[in-house]
C-alpha positions as CSV (number, residue, x, y, z in Angstrom):
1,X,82.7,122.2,98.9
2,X,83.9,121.8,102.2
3,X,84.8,117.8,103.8
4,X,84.8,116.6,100.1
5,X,88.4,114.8,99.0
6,X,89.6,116.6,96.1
7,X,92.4,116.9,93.9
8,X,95.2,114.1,94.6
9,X,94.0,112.7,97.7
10,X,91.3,111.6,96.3
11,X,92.8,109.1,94.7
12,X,95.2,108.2,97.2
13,X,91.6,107.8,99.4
14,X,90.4,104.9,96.3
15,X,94.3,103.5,96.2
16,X,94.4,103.0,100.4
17,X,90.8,101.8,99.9
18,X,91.6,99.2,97.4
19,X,94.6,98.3,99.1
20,X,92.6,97.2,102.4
21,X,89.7,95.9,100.5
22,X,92.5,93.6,99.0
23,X,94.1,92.9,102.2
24,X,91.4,91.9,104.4
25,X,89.8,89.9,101.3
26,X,93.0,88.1,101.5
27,X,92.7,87.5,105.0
28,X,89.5,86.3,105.2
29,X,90.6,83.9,102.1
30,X,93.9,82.5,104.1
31,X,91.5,82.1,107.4
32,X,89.1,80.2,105.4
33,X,91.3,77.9,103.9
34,X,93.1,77.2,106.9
35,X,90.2,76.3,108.4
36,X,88.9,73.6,105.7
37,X,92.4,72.1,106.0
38,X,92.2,71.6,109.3
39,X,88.2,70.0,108.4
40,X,89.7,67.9,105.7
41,X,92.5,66.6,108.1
42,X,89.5,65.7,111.2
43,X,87.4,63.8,108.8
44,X,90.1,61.7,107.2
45,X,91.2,60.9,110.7
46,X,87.6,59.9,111.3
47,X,87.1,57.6,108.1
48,X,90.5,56.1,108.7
49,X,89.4,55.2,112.4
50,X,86.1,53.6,110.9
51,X,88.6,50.7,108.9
């Protein structure tokens, strides 16, 4: 069948496939968390302005 991935680079195709899905997950993770630190840091400087 021609265009189909066959033999070995098949599976390197699934392996660099995985390894971006795991990547980018990753990023989106680190970005996420960064940005509820930075949330968490805003609203205790709030409630510490209201004492």
């Amino acid at each position: 069948m021609t265009g189909a991935i066959s033999g070995g680079g098949q599976w390197a195709f699934v392996a660099a496939a995985y390894g971006l899905t795991i990547i980018l997950t990753g990023a989106v993770l680190w970005t996420n968390w960064r940005a509820m630190k930075k949330a968490e840091k805003r609203s205790d400087a709030l409630r510490k302005d209201r004492k």
